[in-house]
Structures are given as structure tokens and as C-alpha cells.
Backbone of each chain as nested JSON, in Angstrom:
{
  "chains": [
    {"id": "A", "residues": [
      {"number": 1, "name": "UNK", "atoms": {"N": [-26.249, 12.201, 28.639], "CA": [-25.493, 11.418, 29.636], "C": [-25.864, 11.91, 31.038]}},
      {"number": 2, "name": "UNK", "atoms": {"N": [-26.196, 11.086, 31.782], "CA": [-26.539, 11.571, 33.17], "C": [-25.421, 11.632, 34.111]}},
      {"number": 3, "name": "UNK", "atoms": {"N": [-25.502, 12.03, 34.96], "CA": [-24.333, 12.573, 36.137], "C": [-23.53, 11.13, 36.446]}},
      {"number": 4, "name": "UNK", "atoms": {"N": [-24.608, 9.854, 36.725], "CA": [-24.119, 8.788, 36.738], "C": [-23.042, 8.541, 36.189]}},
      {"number": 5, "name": "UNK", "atoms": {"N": [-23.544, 8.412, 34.928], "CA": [-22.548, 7.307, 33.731], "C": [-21.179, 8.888, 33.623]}},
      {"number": 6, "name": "UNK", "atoms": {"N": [-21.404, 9.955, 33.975], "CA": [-19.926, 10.372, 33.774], "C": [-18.922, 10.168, 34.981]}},
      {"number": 7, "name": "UNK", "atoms": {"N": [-19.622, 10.04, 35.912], "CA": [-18.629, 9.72, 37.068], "C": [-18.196, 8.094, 36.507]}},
      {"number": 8, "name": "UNK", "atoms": {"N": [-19.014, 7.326, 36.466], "CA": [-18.266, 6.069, 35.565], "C": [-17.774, 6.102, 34.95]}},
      {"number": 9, "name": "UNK", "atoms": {"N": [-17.597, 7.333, 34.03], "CA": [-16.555, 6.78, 33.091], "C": [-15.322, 7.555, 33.117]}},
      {"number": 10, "name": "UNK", "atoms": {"N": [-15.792, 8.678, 34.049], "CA": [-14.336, 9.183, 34.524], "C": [-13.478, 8.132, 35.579]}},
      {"number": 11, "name": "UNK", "atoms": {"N": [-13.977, 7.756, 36.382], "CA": [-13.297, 6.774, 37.184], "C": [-12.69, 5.871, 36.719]}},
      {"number": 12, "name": "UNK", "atoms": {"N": [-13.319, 5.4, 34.862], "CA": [-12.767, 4.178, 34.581], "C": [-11.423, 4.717, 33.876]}},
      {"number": 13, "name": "UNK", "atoms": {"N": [-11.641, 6.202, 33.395], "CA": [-10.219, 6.16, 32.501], "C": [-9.719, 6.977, 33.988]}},
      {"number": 14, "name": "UNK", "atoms": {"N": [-9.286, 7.295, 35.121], "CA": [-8.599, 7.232, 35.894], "C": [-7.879, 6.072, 36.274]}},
      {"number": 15, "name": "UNK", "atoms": {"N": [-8.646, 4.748, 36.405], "CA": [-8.145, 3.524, 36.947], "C": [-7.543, 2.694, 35.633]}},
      {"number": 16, "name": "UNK", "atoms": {"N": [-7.848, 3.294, 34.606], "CA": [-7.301, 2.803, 33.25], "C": [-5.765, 3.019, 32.411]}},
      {"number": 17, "name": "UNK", "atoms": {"N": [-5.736, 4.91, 33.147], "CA": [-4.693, 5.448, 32.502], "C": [-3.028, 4.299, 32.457]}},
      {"number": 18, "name": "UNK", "atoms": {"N": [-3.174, 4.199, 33.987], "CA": [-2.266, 4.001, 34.435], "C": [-1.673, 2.134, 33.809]}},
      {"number": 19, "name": "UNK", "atoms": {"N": [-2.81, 1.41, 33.43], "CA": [-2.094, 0.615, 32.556], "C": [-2.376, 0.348, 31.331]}},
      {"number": 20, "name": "UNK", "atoms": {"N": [-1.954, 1.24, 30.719], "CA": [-1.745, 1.213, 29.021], "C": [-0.725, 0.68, 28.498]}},
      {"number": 21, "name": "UNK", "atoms": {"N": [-1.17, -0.569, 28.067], "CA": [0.328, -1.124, 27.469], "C": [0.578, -1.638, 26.069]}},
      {"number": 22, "name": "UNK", "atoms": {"N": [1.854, -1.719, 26.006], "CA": [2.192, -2.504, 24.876], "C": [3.085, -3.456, 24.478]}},
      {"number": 23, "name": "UNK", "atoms": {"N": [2.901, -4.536, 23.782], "CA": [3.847, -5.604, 24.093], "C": [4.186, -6.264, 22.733]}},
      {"number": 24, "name": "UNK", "atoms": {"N": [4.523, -6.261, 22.68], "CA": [5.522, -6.907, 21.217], "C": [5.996, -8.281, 21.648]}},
      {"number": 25, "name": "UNK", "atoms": {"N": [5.777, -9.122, 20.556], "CA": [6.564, -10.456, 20.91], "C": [7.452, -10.683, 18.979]}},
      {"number": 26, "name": "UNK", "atoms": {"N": [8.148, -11.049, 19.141], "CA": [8.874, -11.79, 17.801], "C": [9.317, -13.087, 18.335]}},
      {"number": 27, "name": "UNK", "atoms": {"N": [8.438, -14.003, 17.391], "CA": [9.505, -15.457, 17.876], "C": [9.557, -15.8, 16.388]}},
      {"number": 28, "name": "UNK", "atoms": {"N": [11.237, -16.65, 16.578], "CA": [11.632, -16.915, 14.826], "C": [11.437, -18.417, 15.511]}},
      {"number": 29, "name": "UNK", "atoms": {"N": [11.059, -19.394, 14.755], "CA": [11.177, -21.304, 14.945], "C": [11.934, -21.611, 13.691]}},
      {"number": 30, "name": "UNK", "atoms": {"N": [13.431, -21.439, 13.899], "CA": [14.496, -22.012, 13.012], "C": [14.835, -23.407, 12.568]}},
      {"number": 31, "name": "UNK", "atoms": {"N": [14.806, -23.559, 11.209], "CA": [15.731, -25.097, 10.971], "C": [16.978, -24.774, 11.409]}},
      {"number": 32, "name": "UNK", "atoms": {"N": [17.817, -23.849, 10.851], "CA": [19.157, -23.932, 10.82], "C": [19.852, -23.395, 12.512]}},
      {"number": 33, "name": "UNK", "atoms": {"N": [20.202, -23.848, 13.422], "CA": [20.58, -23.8, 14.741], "C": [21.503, -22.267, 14.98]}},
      {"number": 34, "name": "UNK", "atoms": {"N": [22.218, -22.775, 13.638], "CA": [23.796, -22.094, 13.279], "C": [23.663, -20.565, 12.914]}},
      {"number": 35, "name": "UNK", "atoms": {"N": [22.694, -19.913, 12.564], "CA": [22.555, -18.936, 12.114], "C": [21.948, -17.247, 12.755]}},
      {"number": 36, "name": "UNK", "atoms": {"N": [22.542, -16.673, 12.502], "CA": [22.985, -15.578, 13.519], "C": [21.568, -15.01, 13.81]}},
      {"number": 37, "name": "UNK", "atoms": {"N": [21.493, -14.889, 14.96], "CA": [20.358, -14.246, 16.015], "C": [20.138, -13.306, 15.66]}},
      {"number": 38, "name": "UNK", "atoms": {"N": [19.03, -12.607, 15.022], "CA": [19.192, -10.914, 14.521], "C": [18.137, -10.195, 15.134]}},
      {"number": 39, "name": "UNK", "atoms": {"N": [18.027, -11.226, 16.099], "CA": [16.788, -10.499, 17.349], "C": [17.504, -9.529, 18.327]}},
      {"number": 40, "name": "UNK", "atoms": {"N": [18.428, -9.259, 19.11], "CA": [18.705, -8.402, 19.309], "C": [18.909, -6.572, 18.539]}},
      {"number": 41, "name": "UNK", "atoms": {"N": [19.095, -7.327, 17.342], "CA": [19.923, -5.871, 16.688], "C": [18.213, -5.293, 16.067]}},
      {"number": 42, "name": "UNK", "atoms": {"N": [17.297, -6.54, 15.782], "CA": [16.172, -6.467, 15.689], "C": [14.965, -4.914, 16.499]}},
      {"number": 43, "name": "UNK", "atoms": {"N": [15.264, -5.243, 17.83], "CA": [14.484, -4.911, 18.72], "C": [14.64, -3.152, 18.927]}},
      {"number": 44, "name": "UNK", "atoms": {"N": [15.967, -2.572, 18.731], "CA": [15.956, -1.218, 18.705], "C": [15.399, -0.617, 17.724]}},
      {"number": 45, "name": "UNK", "atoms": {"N": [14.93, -1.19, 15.844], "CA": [14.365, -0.88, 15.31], "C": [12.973, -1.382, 15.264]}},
      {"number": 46, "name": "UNK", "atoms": {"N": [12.462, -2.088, 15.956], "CA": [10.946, -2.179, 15.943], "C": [10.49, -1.005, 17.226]}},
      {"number": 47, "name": "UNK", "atoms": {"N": [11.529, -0.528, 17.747], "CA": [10.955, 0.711, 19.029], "C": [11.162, 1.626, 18.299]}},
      {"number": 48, "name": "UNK", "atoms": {"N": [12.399, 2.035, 17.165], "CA": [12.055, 3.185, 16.779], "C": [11.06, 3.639, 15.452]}},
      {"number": 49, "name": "UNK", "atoms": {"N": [10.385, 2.287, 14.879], "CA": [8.798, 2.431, 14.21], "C": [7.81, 2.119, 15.141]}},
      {"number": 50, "name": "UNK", "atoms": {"N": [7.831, 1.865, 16.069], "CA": [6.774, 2.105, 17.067], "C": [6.395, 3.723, 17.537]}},
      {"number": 51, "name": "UNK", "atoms": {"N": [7.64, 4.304, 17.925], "CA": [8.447, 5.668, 18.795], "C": [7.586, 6.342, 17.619]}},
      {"number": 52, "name": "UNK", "atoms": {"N": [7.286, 6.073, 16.476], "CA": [6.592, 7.31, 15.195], "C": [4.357, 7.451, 15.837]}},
      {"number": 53, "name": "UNK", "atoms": {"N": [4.309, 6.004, 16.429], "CA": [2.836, 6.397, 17.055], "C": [2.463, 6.449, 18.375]}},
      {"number": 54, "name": "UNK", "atoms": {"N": [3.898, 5.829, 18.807], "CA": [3.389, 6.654, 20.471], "C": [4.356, 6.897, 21.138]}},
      {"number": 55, "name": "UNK", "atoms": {"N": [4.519, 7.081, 22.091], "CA": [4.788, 8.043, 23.109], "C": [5.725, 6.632, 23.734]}},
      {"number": 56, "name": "UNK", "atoms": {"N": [7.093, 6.525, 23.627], "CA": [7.737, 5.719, 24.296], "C": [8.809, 5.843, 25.368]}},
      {"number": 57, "name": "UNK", "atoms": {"N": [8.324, 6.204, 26.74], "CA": [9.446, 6.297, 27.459], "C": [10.462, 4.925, 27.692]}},
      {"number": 58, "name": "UNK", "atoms": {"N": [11.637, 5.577, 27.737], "CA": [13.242, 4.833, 27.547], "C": [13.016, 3.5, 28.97]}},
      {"number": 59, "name": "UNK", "atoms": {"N": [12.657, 4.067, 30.194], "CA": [12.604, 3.331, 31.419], "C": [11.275, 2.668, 31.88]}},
      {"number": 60, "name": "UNK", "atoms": {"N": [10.479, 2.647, 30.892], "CA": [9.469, 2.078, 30.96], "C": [9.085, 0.586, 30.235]}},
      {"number": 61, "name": "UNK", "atoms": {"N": [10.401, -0.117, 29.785], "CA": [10.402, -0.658, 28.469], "C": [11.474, -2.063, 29.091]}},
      {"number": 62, "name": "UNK", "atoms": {"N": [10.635, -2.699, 29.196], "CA": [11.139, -4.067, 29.902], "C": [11.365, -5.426, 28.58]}},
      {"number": 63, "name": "UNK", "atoms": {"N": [12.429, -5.857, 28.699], "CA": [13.134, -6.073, 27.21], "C": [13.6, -7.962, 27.675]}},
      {"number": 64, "name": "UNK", "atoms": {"N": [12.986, -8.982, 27.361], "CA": [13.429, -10.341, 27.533], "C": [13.864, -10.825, 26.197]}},
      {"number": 65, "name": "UNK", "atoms": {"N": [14.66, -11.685, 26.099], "CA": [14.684, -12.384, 24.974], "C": [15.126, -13.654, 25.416]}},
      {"number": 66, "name": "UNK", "atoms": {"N": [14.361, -14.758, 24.648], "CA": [14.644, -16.317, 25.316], "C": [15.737, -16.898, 24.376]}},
      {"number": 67, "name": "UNK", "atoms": {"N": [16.314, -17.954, 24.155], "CA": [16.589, -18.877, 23.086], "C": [16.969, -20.043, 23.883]}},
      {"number": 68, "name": "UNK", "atoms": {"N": [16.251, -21.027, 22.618], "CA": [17.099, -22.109, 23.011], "C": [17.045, -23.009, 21.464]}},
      {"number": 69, "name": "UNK", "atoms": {"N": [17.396, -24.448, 21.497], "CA": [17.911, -25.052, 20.014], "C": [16.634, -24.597, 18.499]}},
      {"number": 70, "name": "UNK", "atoms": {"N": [15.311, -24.659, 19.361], "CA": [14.336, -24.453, 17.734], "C": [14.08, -23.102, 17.437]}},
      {"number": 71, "name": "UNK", "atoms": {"N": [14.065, -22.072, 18.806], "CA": [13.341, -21.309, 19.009], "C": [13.992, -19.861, 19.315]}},
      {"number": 72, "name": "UNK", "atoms": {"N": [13.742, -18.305, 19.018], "CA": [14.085, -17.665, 19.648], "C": [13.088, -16.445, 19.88]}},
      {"number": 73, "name": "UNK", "atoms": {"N": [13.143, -15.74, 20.879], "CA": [12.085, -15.046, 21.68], "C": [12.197, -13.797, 22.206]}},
      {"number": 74, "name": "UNK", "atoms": {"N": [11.734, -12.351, 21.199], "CA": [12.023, -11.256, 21.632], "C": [10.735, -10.78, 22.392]}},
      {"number": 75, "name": "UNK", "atoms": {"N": [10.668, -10.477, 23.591], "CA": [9.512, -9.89, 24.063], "C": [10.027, -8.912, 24.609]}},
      {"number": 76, "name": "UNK", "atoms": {"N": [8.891, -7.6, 24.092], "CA": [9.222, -6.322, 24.688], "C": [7.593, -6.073, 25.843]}},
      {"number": 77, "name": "UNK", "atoms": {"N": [7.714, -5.76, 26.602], "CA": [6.471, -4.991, 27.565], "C": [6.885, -3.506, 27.591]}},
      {"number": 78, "name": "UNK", "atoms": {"N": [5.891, -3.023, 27.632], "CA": [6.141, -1.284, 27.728], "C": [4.823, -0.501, 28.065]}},
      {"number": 79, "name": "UNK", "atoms": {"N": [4.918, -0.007, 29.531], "CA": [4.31, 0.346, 29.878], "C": [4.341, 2.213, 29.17]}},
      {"number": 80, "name": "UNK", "atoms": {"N": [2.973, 2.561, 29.203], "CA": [2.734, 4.061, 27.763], "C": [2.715, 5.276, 28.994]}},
      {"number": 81, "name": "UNK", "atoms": {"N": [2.88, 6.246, 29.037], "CA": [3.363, 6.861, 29.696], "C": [1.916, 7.55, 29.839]}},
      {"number": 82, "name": "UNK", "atoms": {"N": [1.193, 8.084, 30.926], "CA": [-0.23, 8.641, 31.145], "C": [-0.116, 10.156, 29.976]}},
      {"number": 83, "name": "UNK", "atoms": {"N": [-1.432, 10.192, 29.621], "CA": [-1.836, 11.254, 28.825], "C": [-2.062, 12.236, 29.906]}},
      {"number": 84, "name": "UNK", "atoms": {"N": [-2.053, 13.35, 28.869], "CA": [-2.661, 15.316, 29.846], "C": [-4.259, 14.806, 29.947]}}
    ]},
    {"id": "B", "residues": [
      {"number": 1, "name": "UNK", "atoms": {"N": [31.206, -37.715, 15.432], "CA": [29.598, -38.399, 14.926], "C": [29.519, -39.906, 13.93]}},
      {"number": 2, "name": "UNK", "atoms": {"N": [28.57, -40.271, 14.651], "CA": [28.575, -41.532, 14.16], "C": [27.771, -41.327, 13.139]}},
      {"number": 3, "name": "UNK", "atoms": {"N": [27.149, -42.691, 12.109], "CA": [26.423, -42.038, 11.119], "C": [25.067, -42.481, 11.376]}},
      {"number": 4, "name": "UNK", "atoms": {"N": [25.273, -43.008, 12.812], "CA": [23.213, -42.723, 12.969], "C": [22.805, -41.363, 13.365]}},
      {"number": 5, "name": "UNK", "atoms": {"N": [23.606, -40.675, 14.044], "CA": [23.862, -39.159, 14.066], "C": [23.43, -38.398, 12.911]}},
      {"number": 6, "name": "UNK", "atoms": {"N": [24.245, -38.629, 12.134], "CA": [24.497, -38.372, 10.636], "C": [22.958, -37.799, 10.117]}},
      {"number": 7, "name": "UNK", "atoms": {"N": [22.248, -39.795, 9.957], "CA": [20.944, -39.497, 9.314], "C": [20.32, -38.858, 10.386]}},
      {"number": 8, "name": "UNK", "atoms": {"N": [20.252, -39.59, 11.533], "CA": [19.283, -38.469, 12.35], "C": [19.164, -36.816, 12.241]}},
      {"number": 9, "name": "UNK", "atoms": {"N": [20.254, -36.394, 12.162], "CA": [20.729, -34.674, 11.743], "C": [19.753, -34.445, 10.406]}},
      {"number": 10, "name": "UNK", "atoms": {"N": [20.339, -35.154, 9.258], "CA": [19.981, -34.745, 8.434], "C": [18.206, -34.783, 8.601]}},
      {"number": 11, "name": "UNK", "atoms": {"N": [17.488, -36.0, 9.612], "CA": [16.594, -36.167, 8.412], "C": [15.883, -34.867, 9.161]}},
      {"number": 12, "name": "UNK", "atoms": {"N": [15.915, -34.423, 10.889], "CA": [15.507, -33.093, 11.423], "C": [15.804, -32.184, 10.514]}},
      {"number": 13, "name": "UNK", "atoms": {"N": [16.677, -31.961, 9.71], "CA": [16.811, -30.706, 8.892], "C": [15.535, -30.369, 7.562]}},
      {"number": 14, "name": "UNK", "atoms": {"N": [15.591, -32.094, 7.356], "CA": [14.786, -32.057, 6.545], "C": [13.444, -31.927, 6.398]}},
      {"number": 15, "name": "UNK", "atoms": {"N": [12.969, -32.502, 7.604], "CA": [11.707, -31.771, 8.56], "C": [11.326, -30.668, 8.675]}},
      {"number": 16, "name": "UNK", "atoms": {"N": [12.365, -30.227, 9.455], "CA": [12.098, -28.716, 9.632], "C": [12.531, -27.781, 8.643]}},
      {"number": 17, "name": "UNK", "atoms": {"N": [12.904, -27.793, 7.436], "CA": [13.041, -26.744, 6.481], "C": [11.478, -25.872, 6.398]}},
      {"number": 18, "name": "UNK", "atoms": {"N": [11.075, -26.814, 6.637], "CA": [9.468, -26.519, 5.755], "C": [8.672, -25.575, 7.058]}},
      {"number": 19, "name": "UNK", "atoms": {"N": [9.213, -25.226, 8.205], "CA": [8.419, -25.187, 9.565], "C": [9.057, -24.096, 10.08]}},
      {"number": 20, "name": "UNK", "atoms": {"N": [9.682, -23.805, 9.054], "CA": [10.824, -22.118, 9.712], "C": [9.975, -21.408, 9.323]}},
      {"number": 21, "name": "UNK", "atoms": {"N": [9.429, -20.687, 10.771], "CA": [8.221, -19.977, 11.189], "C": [8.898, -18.223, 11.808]}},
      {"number": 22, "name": "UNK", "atoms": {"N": [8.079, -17.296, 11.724], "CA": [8.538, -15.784, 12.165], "C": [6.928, -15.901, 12.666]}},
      {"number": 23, "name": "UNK", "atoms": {"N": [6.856, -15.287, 13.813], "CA": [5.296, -14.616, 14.49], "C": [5.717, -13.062, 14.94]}},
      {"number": 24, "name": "UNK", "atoms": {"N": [4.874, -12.168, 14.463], "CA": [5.118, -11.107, 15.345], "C": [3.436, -11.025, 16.429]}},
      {"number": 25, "name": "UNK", "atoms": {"N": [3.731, -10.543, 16.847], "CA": [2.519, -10.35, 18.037], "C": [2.573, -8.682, 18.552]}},
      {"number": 26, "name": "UNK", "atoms": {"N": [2.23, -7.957, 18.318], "CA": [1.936, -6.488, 18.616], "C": [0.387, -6.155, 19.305]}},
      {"number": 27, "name": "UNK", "atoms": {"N": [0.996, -6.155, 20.574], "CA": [-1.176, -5.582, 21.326], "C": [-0.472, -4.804, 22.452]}},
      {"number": 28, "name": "UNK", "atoms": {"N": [-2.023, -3.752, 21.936], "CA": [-1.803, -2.559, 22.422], "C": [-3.06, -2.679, 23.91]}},
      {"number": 29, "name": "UNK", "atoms": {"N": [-2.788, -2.774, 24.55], "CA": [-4.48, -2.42, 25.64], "C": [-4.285, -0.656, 25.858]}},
      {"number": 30, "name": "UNK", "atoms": {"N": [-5.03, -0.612, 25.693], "CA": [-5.299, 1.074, 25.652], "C": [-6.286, 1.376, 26.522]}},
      {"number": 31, "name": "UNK", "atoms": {"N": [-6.647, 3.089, 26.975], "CA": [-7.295, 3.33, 28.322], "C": [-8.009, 4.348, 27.509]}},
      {"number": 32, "name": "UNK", "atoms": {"N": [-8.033, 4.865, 26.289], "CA": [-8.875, 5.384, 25.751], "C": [-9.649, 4.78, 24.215]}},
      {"number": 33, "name": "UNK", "atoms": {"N": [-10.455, 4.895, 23.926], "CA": [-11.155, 4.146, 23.067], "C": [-10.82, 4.858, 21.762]}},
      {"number": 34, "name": "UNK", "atoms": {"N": [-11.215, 5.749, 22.163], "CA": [-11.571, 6.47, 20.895], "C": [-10.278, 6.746, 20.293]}},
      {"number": 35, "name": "UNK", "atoms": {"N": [-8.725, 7.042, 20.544], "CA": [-7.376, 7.172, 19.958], "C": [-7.655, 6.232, 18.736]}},
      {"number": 36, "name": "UNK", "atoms": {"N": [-6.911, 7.189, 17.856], "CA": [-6.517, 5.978, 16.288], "C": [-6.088, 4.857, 16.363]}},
      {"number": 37, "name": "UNK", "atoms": {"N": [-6.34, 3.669, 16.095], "CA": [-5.76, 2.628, 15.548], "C": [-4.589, 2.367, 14.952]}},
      {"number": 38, "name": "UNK", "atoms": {"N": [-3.405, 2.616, 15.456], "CA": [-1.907, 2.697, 14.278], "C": [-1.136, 1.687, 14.091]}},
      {"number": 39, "name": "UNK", "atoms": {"N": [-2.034, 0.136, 14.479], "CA": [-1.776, -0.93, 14.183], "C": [-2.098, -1.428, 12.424]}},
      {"number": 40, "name": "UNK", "atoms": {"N": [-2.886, -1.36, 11.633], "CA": [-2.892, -1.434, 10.304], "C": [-1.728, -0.639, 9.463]}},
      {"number": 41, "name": "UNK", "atoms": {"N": [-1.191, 0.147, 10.322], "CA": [-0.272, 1.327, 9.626], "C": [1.298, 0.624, 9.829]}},
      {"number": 42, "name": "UNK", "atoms": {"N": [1.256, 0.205, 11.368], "CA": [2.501, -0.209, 11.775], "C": [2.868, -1.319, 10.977]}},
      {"number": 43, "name": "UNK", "atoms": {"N": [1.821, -2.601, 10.775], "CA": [2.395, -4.01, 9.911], "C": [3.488, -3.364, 8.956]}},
      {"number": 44, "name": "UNK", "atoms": {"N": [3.347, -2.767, 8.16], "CA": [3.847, -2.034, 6.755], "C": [5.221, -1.99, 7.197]}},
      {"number": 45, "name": "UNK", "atoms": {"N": [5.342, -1.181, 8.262], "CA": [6.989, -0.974, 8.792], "C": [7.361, -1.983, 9.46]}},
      {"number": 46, "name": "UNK", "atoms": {"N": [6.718, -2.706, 10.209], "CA": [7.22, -3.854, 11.196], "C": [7.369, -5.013, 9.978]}},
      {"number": 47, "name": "UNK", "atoms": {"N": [7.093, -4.929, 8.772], "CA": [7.92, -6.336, 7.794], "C": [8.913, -5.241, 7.015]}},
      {"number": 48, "name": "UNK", "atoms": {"N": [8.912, -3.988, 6.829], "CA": [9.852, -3.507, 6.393], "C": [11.335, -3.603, 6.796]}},
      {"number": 49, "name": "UNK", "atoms": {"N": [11.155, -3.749, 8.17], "CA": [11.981, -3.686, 9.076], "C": [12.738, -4.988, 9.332]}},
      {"number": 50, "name": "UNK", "atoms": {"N": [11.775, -6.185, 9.635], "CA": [12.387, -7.509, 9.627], "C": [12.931, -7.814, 8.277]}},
      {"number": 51, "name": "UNK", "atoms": {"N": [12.62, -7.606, 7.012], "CA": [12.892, -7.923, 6.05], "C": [14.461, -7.418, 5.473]}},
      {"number": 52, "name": "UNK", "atoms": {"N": [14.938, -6.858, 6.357], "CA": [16.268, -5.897, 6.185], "C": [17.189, -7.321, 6.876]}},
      {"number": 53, "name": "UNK", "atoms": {"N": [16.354, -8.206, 7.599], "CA": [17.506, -9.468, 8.402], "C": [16.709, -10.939, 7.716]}},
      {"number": 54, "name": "UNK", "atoms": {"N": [15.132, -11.01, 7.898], "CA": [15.376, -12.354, 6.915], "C": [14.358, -11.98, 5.846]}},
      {"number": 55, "name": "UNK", "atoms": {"N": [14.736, -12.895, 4.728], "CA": [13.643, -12.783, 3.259], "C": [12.525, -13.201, 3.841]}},
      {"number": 56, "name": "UNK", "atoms": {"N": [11.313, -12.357, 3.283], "CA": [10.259, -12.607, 3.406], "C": [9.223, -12.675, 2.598]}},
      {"number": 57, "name": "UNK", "atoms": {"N": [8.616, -13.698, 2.24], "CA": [7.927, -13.392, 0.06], "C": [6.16, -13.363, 0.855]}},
      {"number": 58, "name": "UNK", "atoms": {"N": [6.091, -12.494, -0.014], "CA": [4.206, -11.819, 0.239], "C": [3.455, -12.512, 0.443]}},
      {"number": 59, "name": "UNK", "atoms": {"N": [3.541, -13.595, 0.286], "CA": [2.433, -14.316, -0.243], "C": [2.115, -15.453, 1.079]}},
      {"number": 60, "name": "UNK", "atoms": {"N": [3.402, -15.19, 1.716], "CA": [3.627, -16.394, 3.103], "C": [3.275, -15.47, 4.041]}},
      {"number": 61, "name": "UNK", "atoms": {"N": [2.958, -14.293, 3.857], "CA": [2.13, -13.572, 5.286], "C": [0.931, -13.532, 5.912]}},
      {"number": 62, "name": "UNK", "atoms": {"N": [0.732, -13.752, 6.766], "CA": [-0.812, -13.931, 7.227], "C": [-1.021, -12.882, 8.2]}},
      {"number": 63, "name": "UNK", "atoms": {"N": [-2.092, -11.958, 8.248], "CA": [-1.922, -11.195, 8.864], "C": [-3.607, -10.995, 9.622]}},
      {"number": 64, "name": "UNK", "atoms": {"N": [-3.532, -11.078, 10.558], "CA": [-4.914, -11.278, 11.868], "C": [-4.741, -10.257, 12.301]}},
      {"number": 65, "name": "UNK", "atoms": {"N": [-6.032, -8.936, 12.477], "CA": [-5.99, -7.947, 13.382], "C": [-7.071, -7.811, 14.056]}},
      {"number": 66, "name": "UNK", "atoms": {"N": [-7.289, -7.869, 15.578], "CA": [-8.439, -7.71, 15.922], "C": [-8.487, -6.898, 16.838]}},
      {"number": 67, "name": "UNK", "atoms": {"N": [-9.772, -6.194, 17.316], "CA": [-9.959, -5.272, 18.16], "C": [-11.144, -5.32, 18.827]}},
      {"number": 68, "name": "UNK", "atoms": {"N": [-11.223, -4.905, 20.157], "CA": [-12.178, -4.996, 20.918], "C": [-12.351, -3.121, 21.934]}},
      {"number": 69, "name": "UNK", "atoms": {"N": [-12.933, -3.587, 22.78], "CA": [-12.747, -2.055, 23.611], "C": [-11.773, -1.681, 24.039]}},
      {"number": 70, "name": "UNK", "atoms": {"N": [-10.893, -2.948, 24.901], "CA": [-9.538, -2.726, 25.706], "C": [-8.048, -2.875, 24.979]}},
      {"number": 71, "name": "UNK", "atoms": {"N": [-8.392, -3.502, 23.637], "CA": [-7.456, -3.836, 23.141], "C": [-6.848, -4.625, 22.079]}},
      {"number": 72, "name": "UNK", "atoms": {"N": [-5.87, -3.677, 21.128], "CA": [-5.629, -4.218, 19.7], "C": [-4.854, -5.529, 19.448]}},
      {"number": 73, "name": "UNK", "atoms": {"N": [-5.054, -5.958, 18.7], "CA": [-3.672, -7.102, 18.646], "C": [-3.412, -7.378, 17.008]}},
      {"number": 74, "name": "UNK", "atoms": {"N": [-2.907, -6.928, 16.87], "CA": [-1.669, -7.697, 15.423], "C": [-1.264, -8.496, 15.541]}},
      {"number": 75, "name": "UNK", "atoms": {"N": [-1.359, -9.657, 14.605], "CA": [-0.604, -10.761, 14.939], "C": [-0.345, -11.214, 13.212]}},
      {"number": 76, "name": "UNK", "atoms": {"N": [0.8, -11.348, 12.974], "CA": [1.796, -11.626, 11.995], "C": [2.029, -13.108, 12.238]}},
      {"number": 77, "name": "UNK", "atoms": {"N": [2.2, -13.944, 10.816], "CA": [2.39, -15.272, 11.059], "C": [2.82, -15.52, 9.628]}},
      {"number": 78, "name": "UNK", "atoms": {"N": [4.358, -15.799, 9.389], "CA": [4.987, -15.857, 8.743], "C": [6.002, -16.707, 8.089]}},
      {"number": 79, "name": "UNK", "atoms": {"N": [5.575, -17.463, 6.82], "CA": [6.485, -18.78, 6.795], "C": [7.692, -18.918, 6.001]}},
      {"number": 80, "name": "UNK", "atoms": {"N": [8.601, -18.814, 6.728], "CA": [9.949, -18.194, 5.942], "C": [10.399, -19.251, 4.423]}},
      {"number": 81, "name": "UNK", "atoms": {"N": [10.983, -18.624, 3.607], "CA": [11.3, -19.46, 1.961], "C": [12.462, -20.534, 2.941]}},
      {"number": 82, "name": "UNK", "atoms": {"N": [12.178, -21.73, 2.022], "CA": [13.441, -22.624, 2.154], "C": [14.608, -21.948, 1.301]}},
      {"number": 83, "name": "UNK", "atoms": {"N": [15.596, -22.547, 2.582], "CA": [16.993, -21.82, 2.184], "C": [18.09, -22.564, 1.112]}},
      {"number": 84, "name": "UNK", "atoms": {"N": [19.172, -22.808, 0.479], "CA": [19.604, -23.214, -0.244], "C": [20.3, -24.242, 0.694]}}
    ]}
  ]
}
């Protein structure tokens, strides 16, 4: 490797670290309208089988959920916290 | 409700039994390459997990994983049993 390509590729995981992400989506497309949302109670256990391979900070973890009559919509974003 | 209501209700139900859909979507963009892959590992727990709120039979799972330099993606596509 020449002097070049390591300054490239140090620069790239410098300018890289910082957005490592991860994003989860769950969408259910329901017949039944009536039937209980289990996307909320959902979402704390898909972070804590995630939390077993990486590194999940608590305030880094931006949490939407949509609904409306067909559809419902857990999206998590989570930005990964920089490595040593 | 009147009973054009009625059939109309019913016959959407009847439509959509067949179209009650679950997606999960899990992508990781990552800033190092070379880290393990703990997306093939995670599916395992991420239907373990949903399957604790709706039935899910084996055979209706479809499961897409792809990877590139910047980034993994799981994607789950799941067609839920008609209900009684």
C-alpha cells in the first residue's frame, strides 16, 4: 500500500465514522382495522435483540411510528455510536 | 349502516384477507468493512420476537439479504395466515 491510498483510506473512515447507521422499519398491511397495534410494545424488543450486536446508545435512537386504516409503521433510525 | 355498506365492508374484508402483509426492513450502513455481518444471525431473533404478537408459518417467509461495501440490508417479507 503506498502512502497515497492510506491517507485515503484513513480520511474515508474518519468522514465515515460519524455516520453509521441503522434503521429498522416494520410495516404490518392489515385486513382487520380492529385489532390491537403491537407495534409499539413491539419496538423495545427488536432494540433489545439488536443491543446483543451492537453498540446502542439510548439518545441516539429516533423512534416514528405512522398508522392509518390499512397500514401501520414502526421506523426506528439510530445513529451507532463512533468506534476506539 | 345501510346494507350497501354492509356488502361493501364485507366484500374489502374479503379482499384483503389474503394481502395481510408484515415487512421488516433492517440496514445497517457501516463505516467499516471488514466488521461481521450480524444480519443473517439477527433474522432468527427478529421472527422470534414478532412471532410472540402475530402467527407466522415458515413457509410464508421470504427473506432477501444483500450487501455491498456501505451497506447491509435485510429485508423480511411476510404473508400473514388467514384468520378465522
Amino acid at each position: 500500500m503506498s502512502i497515497f491510498d492510506y491517507f485515503k483510506s484513513t480520511k474515508k473512515d474518519t468522514a465515515s465514522v460519524a455516520k453509521e447507521r441503522l434503521q429498522i422499519i416494520v410495516a404490518h398491511e392489515r385486513s382487520q382495522r380492529a385489532q390491537p397495534d403491537y407495534l409499539p410494545r413491539l419496538q423495545k424488543e427488536l432494540l433489545e435483540v439488536i443491543r446483543k450486536y451492537v453498540e446502542i446508545e439510548q439518545d441516539q435512537i429516533d423512534v416514528q411510528l405512522e398508522k392509518n386504516n390499512d397500514c401501520s409503521v414502526l421506523e426506528l433510525n439510530i445513529v451507532l455510536p463512533e468506534r476506539e
